[in-house]
N, C-alpha and C positions, 0 to 999 in steps of 0.2 A: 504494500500500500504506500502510495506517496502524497503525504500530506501535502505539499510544498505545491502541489498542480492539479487542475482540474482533471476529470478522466475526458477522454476524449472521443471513445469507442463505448459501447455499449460490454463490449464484455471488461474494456477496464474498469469501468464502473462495478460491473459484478464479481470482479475479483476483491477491488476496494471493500465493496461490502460483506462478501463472506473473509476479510481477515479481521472485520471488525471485532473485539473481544466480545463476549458473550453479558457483557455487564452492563455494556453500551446499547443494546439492541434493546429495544421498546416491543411489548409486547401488543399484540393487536388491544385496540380500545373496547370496550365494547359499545354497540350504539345503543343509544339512548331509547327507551320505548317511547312511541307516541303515543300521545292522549290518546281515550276511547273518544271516536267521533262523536259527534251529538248524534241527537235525533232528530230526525228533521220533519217536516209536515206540511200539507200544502194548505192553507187557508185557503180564506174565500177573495181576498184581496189578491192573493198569489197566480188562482185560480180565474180571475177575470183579465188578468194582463194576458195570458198568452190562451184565453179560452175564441178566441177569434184567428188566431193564428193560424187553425186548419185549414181556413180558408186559401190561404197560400200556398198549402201543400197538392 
């Protein structure tokens, strides 16, 4: 590995990084759970905005 220069090759890069010590290396994160979505519902307001629309189809 040489600190001193960037790699310049794809496999220098992966040699850089398999001599990295083992104490340096980060282990996968884990990802965070998303919320449970809401619930959702269609009122009667919701319901007259696009209750004409078929018309276009």
């Amino acid at each position: 590995m040489n600190t001193a220069t960037e790699p310049e090759t794809l496999a220098e890069l992966i040699s850089d990084c398999a001599d990295m010590p083992a104490g340096l290396r980060q282990q996968r994160p884990t990802a965070p759970t998303p919320p449970a979505p809401r619930a959702w519902t269609v009122d009667d307001t919701c319901h007259s905005q696009v209750e004409a629309l078929g018309e276009y189809a």
